[in-house]
N, C-alpha and C positions, 0 to 999 in steps of 0.2 A: 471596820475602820476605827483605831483609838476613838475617845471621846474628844479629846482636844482637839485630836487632828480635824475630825467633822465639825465641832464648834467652829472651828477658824475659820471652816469653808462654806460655812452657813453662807442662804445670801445677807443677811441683817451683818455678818460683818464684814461681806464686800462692798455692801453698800455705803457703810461704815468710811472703809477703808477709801472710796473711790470719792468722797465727798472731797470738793474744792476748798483750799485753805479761806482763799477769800469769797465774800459772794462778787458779781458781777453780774446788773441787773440787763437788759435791752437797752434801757435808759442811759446805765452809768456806757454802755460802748458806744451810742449815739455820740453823747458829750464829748467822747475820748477823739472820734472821727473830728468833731467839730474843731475842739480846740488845736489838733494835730495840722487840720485844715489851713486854718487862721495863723500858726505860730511857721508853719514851713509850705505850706503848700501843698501838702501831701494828703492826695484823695484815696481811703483806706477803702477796702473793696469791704461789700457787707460779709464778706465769708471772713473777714481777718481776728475774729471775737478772738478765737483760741491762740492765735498769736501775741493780740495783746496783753489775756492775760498772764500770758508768761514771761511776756517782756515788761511789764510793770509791778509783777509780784512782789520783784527784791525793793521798788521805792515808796511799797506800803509797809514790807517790814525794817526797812533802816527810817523812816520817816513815825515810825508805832500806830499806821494806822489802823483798823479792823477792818475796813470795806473799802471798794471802791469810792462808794458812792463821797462816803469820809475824805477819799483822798482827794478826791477829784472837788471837793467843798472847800477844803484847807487848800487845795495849791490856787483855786482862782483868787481868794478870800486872803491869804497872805502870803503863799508860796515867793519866797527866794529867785533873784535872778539864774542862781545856782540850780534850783530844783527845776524854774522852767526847762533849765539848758541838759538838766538829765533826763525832765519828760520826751525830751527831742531828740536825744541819745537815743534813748530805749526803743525807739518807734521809726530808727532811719534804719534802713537796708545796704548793707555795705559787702557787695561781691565785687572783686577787679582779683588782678592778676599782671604779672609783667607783660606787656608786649599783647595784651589783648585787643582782639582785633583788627593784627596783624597789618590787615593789609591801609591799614591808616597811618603808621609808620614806615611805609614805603612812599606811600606818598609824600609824609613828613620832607622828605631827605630832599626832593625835589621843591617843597616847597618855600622849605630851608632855604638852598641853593640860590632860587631866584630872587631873595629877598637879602642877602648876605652883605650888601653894601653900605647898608647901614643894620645900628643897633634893631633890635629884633624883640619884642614884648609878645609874651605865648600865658594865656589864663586857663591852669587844669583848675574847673569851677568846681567838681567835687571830686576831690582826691580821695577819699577814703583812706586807705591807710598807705599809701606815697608810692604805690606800685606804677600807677599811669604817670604820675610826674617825674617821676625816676626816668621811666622807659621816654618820655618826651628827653629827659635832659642826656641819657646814652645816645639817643636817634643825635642830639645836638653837636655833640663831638665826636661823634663818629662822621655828620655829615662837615660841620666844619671846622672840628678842632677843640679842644678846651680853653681856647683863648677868645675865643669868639663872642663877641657883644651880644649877649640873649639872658635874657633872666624871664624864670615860670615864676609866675603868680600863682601859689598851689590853696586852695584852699576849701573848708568842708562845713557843713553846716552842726557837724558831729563831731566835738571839742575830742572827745577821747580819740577816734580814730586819725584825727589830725595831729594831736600830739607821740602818738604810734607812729604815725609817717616823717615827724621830723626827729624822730630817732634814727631813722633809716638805717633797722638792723631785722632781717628776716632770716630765716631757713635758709641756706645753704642748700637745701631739693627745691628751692620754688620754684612753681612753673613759672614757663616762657623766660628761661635763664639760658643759655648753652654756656659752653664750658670757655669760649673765646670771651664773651661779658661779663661773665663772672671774676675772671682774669686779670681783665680789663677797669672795670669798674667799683670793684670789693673789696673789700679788706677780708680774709678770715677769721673767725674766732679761733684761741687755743684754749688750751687747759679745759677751764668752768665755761666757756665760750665757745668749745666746740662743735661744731654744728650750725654755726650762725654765721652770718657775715654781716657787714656793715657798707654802705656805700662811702666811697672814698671820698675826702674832705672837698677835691677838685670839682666832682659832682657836685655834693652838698653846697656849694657854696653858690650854687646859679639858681637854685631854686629857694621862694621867701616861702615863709608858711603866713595865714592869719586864717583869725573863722569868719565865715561868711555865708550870708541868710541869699538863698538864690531871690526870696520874697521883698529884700531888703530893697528902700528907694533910695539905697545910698550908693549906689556902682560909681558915683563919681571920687569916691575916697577909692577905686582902685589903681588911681594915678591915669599917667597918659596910653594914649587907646591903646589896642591891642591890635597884633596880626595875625593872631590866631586863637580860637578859643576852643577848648577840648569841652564840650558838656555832653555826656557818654551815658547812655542808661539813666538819668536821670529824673527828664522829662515824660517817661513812660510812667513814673508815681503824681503827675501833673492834669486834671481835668483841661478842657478845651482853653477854659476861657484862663488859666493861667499859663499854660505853653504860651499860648499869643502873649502873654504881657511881659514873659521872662524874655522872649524873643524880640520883643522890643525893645529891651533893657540892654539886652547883648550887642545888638545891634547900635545901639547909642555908643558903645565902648568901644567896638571894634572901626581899625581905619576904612575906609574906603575901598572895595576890592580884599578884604582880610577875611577870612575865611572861619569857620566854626565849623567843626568834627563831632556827630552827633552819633548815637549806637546804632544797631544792626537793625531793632524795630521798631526806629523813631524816623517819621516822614514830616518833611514842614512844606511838600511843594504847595500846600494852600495858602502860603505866606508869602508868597511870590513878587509881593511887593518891597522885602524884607531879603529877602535870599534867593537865590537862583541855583539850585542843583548841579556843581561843577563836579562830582565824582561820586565813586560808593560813598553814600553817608558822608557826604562833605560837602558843604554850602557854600556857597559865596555872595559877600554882604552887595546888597544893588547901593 
């Protein structure tokens, strides 16, 4: 074997090679769980170290720090509203898709329907990037029309993915699209735009964007109640004792008999004073 070649492959220079840019102490991921705790609610499982540090790496080098322990000293000590609100980026988990979940959109149509006599107030609480409130606002005129009194309150606690959603321009393959909604509800890209679509101004125009803290004690700045609340995958990044409080929170917002749409492996019948079980993953406010 060349010499070079075997230098390279020494271990002293895989070990070399395999050393982490920054350090990241037990201590400095402890604090990272804490402060992520305290700012969203979000209970990090002890396995999530190698996560973090890959999701925080880029706000030590645009910020010039050297270590965690540095970064995590400078952001409690004088960190920016700004920099909080990218530690909270970096650390949120954003999976959705059009029409996920299917069978909560069926229900939708129906529950649409019986409620169509008056205006209609529907809160997607974390839209991620505008696929679930989309898919609420096609369920919407498709079940009653585009002229129909309903406006979604869409909103994420993750400024970057929320301003991606009121762009409301994706892939042209995305899932849970068929070729009648797309149709229906798109615009295409041409030229430099090919490949993409945009949701149509008619759509765009029933759904508000803002950001919003699920932790926050302000749900009364989301205006008048609501009759339906989408909170989907969520609450699975929520320990006990804050499911219970956001639950309560929701429950303050929603009218009487209004309903909240929860994900596939999120259960609240212990809250039964709170919600009553009226479908798959679909509650009803007591």
């Amino acid at each position: 074997m060349p010499a070079t070649l075997s230098a390279a492959l020494s271990p002293s220079a895989l070990t070399l090679a395999a050393e982490p840019e920054f350090t990241m102490s037990p201590a400095d991921f402890e604090r990272v769980r804490e402060l992520i705790y305290q700012r969203a609610g979000i209970s990090l499982n002890a396995g999530k170290q190698a996560m973090v540090y890959s999701r925080l790496t880029r706000r030590l080098r645009e910020n010039g720090q050297r270590s965690f322990a540095d970064y995590l000293a400078w952001l409690e000590r004088s960190g920016s509203d700004a920099e909080w609100q990218e530690f909270v980026n970096c650390l949120t988990t954003n999976l959705t898709a059009f029409f996920r979940e299917e069978h909560h959109f069926q229900a939708l149509v129906q529950d649409l329907r019986a409620r169509a006599a008056r205006p209609i107030r529907i809160w997607c609480s974390a839209a991620s990037t505008g696929e679930e409130p989309y898919s609420i606002a096609m369920t919407v005129v498709e079940a009653l029309g585009a002229s129909a009194p309903v406006r979604v309150v869409c909103s994420d606690i993750d400024t970057r993915v929320l301003a991606s959603a009121q762009r409301g321009v994706y892939p042209a393959d995305s899932r849970g699209l068929d070729p009648e909604r797309l149709r229906r509800h798109f615009l295409r890209g041409t030229g430099a735009n090919a490949g993409s679509i945009r949701v149509r101004p008619e759509l765009a125009r029933m759904v508000e964007f803002r950001t919003f803290n699920l932790m926050s004690g302000s749900y009364a700045s989301l205006g008048d109640p609501f009759d339906m609340v989408f909170c989907r995958n969520v609450m699975i990044y929520f320990d006990h004792a804050t499911q219970r409080r956001v639950l309560e929170r929701i429950h303050g917002v929603l009218r009487p008999g209004g309903l909240l749409y929860v994900g596939h492996s999120e259960n609240f019948t212990d809250s039964r004073d709170l919600f009553r079980l009226r479908g798959k993953t679909i509650y009803e406010r007591v």
